[in-house]
C-alpha positions as CSV (number, residue, x, y, z in Angstrom):
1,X,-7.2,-9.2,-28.6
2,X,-5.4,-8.1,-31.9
3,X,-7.9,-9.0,-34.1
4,X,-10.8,-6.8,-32.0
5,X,-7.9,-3.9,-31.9
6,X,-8.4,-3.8,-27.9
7,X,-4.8,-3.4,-26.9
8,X,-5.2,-2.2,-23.0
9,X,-8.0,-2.3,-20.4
10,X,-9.6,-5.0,-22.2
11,X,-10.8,-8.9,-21.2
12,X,-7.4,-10.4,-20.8
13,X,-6.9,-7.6,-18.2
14,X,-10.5,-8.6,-16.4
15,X,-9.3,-12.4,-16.4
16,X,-6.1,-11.9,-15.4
17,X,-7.5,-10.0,-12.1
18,X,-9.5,-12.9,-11.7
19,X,-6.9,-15.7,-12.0
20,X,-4.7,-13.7,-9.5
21,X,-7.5,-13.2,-7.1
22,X,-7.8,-16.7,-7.3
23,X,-4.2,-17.4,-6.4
24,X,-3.7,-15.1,-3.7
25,X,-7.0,-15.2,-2.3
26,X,-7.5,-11.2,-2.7
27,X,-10.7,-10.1,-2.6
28,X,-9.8,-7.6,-5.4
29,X,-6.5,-6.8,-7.8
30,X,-6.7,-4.2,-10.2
31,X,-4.3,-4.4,-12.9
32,X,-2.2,-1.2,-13.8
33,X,0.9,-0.4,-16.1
34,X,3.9,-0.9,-13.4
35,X,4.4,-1.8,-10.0
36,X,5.6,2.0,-9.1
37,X,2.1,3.1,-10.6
38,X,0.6,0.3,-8.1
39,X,2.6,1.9,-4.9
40,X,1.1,5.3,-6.0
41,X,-2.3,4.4,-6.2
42,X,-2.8,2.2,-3.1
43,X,-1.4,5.1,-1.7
44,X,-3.4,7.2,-2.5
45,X,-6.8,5.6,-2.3
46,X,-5.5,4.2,0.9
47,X,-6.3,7.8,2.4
48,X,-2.8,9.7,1.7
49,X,-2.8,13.5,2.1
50,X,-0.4,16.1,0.7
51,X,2.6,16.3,3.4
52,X,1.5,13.3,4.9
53,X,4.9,11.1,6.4
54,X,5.3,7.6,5.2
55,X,8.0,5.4,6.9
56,X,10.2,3.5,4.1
57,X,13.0,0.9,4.7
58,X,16.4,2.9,3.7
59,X,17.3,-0.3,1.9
60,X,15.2,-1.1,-1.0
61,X,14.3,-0.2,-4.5
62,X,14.0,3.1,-5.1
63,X,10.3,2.8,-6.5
64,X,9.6,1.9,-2.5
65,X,10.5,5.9,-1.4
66,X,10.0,7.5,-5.0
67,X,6.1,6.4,-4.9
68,X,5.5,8.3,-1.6
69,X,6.7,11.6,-3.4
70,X,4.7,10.8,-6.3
71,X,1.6,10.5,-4.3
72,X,2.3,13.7,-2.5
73,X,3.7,12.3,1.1
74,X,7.0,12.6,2.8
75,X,9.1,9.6,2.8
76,X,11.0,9.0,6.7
77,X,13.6,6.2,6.4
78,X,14.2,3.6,8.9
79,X,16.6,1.1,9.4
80,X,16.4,-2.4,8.5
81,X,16.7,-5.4,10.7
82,X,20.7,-6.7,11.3
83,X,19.1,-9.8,10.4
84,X,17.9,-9.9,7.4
85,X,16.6,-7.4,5.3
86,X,12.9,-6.0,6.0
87,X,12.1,-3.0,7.8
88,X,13.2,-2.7,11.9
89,X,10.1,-2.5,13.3
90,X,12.0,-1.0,16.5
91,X,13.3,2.1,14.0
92,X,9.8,2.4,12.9
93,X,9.2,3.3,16.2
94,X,12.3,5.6,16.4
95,X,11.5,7.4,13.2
96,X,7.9,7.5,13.4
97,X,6.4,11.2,14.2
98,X,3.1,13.5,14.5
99,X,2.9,13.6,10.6
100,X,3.4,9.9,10.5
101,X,0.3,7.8,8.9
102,X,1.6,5.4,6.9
103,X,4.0,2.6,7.1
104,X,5.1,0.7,4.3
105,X,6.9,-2.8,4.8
106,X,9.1,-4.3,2.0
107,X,9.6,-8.0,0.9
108,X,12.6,-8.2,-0.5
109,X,14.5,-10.9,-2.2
110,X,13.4,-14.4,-0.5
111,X,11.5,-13.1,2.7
112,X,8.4,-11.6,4.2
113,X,8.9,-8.6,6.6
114,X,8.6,-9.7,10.2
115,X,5.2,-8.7,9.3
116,X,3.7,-9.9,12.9
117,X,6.2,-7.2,14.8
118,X,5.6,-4.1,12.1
119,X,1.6,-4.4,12.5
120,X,2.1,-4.6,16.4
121,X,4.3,-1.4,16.0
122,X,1.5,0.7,13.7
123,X,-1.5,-0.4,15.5
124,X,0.1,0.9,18.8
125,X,1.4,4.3,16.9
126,X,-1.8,4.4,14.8
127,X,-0.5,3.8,11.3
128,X,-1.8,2.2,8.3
129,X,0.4,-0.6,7.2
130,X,0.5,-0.8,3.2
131,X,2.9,-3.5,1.6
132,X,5.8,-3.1,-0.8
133,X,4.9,-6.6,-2.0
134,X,5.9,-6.1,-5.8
135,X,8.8,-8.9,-5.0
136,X,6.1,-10.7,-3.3
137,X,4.0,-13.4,-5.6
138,X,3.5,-16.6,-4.0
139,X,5.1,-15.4,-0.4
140,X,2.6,-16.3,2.5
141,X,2.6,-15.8,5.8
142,X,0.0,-18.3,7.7
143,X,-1.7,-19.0,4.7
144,X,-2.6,-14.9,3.8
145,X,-0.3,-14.0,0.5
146,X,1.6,-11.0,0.6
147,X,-0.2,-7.7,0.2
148,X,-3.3,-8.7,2.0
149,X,-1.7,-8.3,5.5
150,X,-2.2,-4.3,6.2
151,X,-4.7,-2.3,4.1
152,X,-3.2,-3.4,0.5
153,X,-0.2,-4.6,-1.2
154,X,0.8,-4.4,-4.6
155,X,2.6,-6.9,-7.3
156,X,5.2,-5.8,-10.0
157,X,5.5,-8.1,-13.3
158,X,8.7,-6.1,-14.7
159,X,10.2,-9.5,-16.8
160,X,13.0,-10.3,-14.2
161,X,9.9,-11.0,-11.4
162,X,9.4,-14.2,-10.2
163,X,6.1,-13.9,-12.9
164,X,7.5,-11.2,-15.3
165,X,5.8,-9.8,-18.7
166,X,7.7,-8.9,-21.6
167,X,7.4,-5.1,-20.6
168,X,6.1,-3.3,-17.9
169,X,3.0,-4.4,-15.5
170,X,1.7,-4.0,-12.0
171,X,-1.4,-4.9,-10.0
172,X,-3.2,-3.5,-6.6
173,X,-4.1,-6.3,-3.7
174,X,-6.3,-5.5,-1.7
175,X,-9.6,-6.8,0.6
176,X,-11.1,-3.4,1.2
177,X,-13.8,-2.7,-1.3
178,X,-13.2,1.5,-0.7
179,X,-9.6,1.2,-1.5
180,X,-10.1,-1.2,-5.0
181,X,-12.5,1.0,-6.5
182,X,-10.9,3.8,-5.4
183,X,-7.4,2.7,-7.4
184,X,-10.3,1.8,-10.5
185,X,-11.0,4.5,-10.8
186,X,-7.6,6.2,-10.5
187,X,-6.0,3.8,-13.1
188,X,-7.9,5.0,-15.5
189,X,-8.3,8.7,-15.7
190,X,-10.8,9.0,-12.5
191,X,-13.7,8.1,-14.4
192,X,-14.2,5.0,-15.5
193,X,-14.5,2.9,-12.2
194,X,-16.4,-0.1,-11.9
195,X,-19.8,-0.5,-9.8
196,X,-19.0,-3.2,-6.9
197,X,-21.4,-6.0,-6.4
198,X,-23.1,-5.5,-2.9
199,X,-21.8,-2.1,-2.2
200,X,-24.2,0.2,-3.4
201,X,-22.8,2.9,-1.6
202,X,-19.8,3.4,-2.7
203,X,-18.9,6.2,-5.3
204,X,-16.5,5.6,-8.6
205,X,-16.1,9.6,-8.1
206,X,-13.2,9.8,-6.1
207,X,-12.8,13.5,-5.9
208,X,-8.8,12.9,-6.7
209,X,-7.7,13.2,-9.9
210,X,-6.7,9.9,-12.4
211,X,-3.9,9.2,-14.2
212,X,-3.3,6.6,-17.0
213,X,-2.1,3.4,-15.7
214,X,-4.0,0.6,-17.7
215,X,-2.4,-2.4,-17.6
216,X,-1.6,-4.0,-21.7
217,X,-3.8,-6.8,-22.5
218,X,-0.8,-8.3,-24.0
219,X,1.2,-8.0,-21.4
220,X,-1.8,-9.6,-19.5
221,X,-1.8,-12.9,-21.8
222,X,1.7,-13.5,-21.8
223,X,1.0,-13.2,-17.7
224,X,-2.1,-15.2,-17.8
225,X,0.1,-18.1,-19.6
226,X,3.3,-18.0,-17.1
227,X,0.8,-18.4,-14.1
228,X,-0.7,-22.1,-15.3
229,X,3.3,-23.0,-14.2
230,X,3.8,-20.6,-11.5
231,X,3.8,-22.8,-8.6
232,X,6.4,-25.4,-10.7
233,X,8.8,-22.0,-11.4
234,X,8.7,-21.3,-7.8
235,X,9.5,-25.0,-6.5
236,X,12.3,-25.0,-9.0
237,X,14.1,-21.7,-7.7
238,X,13.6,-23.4,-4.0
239,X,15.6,-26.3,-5.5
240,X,18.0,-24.2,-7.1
241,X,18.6,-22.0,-4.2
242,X,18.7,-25.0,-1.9
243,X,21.9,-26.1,-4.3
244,X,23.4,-22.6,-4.1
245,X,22.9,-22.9,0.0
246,X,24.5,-26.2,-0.2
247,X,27.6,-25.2,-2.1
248,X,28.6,-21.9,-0.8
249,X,28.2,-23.1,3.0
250,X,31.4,-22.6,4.6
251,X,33.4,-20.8,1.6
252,X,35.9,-17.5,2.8
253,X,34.7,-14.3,2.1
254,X,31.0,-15.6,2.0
255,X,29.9,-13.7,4.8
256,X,26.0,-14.6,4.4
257,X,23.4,-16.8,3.1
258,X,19.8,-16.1,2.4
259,X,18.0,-17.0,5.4
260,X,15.1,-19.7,5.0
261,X,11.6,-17.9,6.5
262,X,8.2,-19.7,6.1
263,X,6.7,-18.6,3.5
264,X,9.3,-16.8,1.3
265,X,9.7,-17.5,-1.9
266,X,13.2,-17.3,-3.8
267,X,12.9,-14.2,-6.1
268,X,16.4,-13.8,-6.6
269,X,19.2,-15.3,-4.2
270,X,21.6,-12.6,-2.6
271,X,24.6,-13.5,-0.6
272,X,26.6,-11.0,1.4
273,X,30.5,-11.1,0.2
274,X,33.6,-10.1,0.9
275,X,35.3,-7.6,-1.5
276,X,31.7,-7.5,-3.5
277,X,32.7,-6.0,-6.6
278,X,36.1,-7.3,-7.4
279,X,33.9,-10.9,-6.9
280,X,31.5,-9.3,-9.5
281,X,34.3,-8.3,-11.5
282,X,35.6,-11.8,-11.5
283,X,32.8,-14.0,-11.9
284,X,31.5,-11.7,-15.0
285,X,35.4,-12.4,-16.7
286,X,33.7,-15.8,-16.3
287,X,30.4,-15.2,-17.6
288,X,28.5,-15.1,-14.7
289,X,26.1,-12.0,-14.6
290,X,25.5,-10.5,-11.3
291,X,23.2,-7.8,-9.4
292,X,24.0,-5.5,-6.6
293,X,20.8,-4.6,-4.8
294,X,21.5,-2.2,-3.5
295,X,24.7,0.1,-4.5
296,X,23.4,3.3,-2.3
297,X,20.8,3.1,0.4
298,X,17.7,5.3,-0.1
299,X,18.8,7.7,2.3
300,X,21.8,8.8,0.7
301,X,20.1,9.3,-2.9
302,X,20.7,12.6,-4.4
303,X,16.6,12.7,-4.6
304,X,16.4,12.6,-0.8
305,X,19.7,14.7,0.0
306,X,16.7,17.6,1.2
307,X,15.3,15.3,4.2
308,X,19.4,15.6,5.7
309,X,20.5,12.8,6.4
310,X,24.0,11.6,6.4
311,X,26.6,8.0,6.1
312,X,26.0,6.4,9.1
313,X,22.4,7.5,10.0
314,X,21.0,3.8,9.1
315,X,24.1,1.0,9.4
316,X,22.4,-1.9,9.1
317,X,21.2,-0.5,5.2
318,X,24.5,0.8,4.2
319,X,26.2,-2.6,5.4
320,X,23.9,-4.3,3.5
321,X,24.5,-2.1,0.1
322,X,28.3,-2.9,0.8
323,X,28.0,-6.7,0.3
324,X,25.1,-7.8,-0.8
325,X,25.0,-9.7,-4.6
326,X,22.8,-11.3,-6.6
327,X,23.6,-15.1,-8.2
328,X,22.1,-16.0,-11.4
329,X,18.6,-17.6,-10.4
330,X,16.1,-18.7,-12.9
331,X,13.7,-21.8,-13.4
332,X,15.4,-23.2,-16.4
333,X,18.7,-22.7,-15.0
334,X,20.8,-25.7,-14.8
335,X,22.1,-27.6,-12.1
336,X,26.1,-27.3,-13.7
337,X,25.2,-23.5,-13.8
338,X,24.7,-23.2,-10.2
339,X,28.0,-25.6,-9.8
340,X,30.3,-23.0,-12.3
341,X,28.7,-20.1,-10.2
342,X,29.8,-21.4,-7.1
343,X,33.4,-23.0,-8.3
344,X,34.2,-19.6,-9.5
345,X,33.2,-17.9,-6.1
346,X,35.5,-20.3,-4.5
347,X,38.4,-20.0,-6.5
348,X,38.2,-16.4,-6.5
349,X,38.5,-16.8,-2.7
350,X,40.9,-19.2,-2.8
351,X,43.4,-16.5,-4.4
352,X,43.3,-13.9,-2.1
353,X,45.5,-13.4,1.1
């Protein structure tokens, strides 16, 4: 890789496509430079037209509404379920209108979407269903991995992923041979798609014009390497979280535990808590790091302030970006680390009225 001076868009890239085809049972997964430039071009090669409305969970990463814009759509926000935290497939239907095509679903944290509910919901309103599966690797749902349930998904290995580069990397799922060469093509400038095997037909000149999003080979080595122990990172978070689970059951001001779903897989492990930040405030005096996903609901971004909405518009979100917090969670993390995480949460309890 080095020594031939092919530093993007090179063999490691091809193999790594292949090994992550292999694990998710994609039919194809094009490698790009971010999971952002992944939403974007599924997008977009998933049939997207200027204006067109795209229905977004108002609790997520901002990346989830942002790529919409950046493909040229019109992001509509719906609630998300009281539940948990994917998208209300019953808001979909509240917020879905005549300019509504697309739907995009996000798995967040430690659980798939009720993904069974948000396909009944588009296939009776007529939307395409693409996945915000950048949290997503290893999550399955019957057997399918995430981001092969709708048209296409996508993956994000930004470091802190569940299998992170050293820098920024992303890839495209998909099964539909139209939509893969379509985002080949886009990756890399427009023009440099790839022929597909048995299709003939199909055209690398998309008629759309490409960006640069190659994915680094070096970032595609270091990924290639972290996947051999994948499947032993993933069983180790489940332990860890399971410890987490069993220590913070039944503690004041712990208003909620993640919620076990087949097939989820723990990315990070969010609680809901009383007096959030003063806890953060507390357990970093103790050298505990902590996450809030999310301060501010999409909605209420300054970005967004144009579509009108206002505080209140989406409760379930907004109660979710008042308590939720992320624990430190890790594969190498220790057991005692999880025990100082949680005696720390309980004292801080323990102290107030």
């Amino acid at each position: 890789m080095i020594e031939n001076g092919k530093y993007s868009h090179g063999h490691k890239v091809a193999k790594l496509e292949s090994a992550l085809a292999a694990y998710t049972g994609a039919r194809f997964v094009i490698g790009v430079n971010s999971g952002t430039d992944a939403l974007v071009l599924l997008l977009r090669a998933a049939g997207l037209r200027p204006g067109d409305e795209v229905v977004v969970p108002a609790f997520s990463f901002i990346a989830s509404a942002s790529s919409v814009v950046l493909a040229g759509g019109r992001p509509v926000f719906a609630d998300i379920e009281p539940d948990g935290y994917g998208i209300d497939p019953a808001s979909v239907a509240d917020v879905a209108g005549e300019r509504t095509r697309f739907v995009m679903p996000v798995h967040l944290f430690s659980q798939l979407v009720d993904i069974d509910k948000v396909l009944d919901v588009a296939w009776r309103l007529g939307l395409t269903v693409v996945e915000d599966s950048a949290e997503a690797i290893g999550m399955r749902h019957r057997g399918t991995h995430a981001g092969l349930l709708g048209a296409g998904g996508v993956l994000s290995f930004f470091p802190t992923k569940t299998l992170g580069a050293i820098g920024d990397a992303g890839a495209v799922l998909t099964d539909d041979p139209r939509i893969a060469d379509t985002v080949d093509a886009l990756r890399h400038h427009g023009r440099f798609g790839r022929t597909i095997d048995n299709f003939p037909g199909i055209s690398t000149e998309t008629g759309l014009p490409g960006m640069n999003s190659k994915m680094d080979d070096i970032q595609a080595a270091v990924l290639l390497a972290k996947l051999t122990r994948l499947d032993a990172d993933i069983a180790r978070r489940a332990q860890l979280a399971a410890h987490y689970t069993e220590l913070l059951t039944g503690v004041p001001g712990v208003r909620k535990l993640p919620a076990a779903r087949p097939g989820g897989v723990f990315y990070v492990y969010v609680i809901e808590a009383e007096a959030r930040d003063d806890l953060a405030a507390h357990l970093s005096a103790q050298g505990v790091q902590t996450e809030v996903y999310y301060p501010v609901p999409l909605h209420l971004q300054p970005c967004f302030r144009d579509l009108g909405h206002r505080s209140g518009d989406f409760p379930n979100a907004e109660a979710a970006c008042r308590h939720t917090l992320a624990l430190p969670l890790y594969p190498d993390m220790p057991a005692a680390a999880v025990e100082k995480v949680c005696g720390s949460i309980r004292d801080f309890y323990r102290g107030r009225p």
